[in-house]
C-alpha positions in Angstrom: -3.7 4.0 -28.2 -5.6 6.3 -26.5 -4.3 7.9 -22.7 -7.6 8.4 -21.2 -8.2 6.2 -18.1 -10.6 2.8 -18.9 -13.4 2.0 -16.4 -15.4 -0.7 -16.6 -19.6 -0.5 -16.6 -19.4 -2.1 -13.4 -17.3 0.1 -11.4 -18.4 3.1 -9.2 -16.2 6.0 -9.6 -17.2 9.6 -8.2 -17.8 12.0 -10.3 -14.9 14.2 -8.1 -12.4 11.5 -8.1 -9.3 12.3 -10.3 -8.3 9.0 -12.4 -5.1 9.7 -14.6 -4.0 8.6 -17.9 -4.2 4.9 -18.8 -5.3 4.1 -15.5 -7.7 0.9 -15.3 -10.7 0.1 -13.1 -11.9 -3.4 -13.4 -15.2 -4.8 -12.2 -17.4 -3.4 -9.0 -14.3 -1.5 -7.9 -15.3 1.3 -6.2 -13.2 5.1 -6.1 -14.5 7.4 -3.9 -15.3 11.2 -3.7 -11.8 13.5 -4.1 -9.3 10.4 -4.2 -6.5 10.7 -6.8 -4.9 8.4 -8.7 -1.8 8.7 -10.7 -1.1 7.3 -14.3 -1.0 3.5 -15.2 -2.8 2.2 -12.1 -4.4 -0.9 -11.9 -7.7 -1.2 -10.2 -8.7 -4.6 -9.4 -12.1 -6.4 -9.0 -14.0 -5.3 -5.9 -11.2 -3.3 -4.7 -11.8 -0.4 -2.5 -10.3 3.4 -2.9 -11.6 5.6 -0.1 -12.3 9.3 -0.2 -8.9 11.6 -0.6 -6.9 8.3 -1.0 -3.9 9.0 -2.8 -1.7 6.7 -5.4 1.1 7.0 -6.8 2.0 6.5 -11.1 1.9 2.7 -11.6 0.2 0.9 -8.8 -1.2 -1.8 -9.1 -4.3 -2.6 -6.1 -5.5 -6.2 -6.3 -8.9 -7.8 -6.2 -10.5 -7.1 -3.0 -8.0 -5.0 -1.5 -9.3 -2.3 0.9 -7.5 1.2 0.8 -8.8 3.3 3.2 -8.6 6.9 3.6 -6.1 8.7 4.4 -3.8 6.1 3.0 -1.1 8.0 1.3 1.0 5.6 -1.5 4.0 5.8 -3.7 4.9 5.3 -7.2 5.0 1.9 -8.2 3.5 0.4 -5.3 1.7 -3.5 -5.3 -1.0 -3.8 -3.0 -2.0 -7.4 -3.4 -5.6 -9.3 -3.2 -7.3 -8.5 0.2 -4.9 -6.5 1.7 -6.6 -4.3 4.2 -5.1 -0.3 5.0 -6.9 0.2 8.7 -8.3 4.2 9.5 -9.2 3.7 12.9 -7.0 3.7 15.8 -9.9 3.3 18.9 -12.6 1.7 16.3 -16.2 1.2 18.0 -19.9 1.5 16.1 -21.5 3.1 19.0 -20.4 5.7 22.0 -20.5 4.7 25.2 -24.5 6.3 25.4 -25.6 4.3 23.1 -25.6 6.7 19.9 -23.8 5.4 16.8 -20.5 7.2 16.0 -20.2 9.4 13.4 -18.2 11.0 11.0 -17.0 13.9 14.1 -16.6 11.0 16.7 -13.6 9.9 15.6 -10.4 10.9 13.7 -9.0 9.1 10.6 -5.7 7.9 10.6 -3.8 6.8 7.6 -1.5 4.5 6.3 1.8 5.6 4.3 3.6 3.7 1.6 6.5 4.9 0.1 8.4 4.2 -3.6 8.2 0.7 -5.1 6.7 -1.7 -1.7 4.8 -4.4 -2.4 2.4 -5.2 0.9 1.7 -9.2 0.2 -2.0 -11.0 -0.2 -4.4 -10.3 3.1 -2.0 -8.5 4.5 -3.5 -6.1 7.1 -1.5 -2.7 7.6 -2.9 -1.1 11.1 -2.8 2.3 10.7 -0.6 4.6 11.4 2.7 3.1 10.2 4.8 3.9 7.2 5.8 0.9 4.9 9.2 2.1 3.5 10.4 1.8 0.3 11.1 -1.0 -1.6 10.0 -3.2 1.2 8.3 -6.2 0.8 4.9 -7.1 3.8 4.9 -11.3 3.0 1.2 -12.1 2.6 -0.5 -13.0 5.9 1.4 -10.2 7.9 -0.3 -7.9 10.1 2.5 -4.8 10.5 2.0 -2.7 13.6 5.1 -0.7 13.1 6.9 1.3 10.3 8.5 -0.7 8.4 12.5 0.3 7.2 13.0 0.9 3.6 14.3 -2.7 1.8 12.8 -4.4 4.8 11.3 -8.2 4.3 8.5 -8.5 7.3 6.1 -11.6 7.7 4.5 -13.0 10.7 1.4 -12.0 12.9 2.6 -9.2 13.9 5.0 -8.6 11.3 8.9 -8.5 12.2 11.7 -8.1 9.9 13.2 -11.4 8.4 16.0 -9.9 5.5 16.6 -7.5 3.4 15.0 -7.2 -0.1 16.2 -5.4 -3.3 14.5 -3.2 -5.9 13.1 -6.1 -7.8 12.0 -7.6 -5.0 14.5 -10.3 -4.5 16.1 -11.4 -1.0 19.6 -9.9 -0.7 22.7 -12.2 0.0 24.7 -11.1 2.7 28.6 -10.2 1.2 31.3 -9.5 3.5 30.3 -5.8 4.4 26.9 -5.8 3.1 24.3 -7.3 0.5 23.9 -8.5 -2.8 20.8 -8.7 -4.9 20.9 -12.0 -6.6 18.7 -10.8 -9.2 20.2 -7.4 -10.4 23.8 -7.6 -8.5 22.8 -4.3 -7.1 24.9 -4.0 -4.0 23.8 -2.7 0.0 25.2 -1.0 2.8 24.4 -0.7 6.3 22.8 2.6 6.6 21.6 3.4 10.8 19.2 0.6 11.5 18.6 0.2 7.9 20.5 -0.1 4.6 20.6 1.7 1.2 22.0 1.0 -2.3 25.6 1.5 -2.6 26.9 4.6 -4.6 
């Protein structure tokens, strides 16, 4: 089995992007100009990767999702079908002359995802916030705020609803702290947040 990256006839991948090894690009995905992407991504159909976008090893971006630039993301992140990372805090087409806006009429912002978060189907992620790790955007959301590490958000606009583990399950609340049904990992409170018990 070979390590070099697989792209498919149909996909448009610059020349300067950086694809690395075992990475897949499926179907009219499109990479842009200097955007990296670590090993054993998954590039779905029609996805988007904007210029100097950066992933993580093992992320996988579904169909359709739209990752724009700056968007900064961690290893083993899930960015499900449609999810949309916004890059414009004041967006408008035109200034108020008349002229349309270009590239030096307006700054890029980006969105940040850290370690293992999954950010659910057409999700939208208005940038700038930071999705923590391990946390889990429910599909529909629209997060406006960072977002703690192991947090569960849903809702338009998103607010926290639990706690989630590393494999994604809700935790159970014990006594003190949390359970993870799934892999009995346990959780403490941690500031306005919580982390894995030593």
């Amino acid at each position: 089995m070979t390590d070099d990256p697989v792209v498919q006839s149909s996909a448009d991948v610059d020349a300067r992007a950086t694809l690395g090894p075992r990475t897949r690009v499926w179907h009219l995905a499109q990479v842009r100009e200097d955007a990296v992407l670590g090993a054993d991504c998954n590039i779905g159909r029609g996805a988007y990767i904007g210029p100097g976008v950066v992933l993580g090893d093992a992320c996988k971006v579904q169909n359709y999702a739209l990752v724009y630039e700056p968007a900064v993301v961690g290893d083993g992140v899930f960015i499900g079908p449609a999810v949309v990372f916004t890059n414009d805090e004041f967006p408008r087409a035109a200034n108020p002359d008349g002229s349309l806006k270009g590239g030096d009429d307006w700054h890029a912002v980006g969105v940040t995802v850290e370690r293992g978060a999954s950010i659910g189907a057409r999700s939208v992620c208005i940038a700038p916030v930071t999705i923590g790790a391990w946390a889990l955007v429910a599909a529909g959301a629209v997060v406006t705020k960072d977002v703690l590490p192991h947090a569960l958000v849903a809702g338009v606009p998103a607010r926290r609803i639990g706690w989630v583990g590393r494999t994604g399950h809700p935790l159970t609340a014990d006594g003190d702290g949390w359970t993870c049904p799934d892999s009995g990992e346990r959780y403490v409170a941690d500031g306005a947040g919580i982390r894995l018990a030593e």
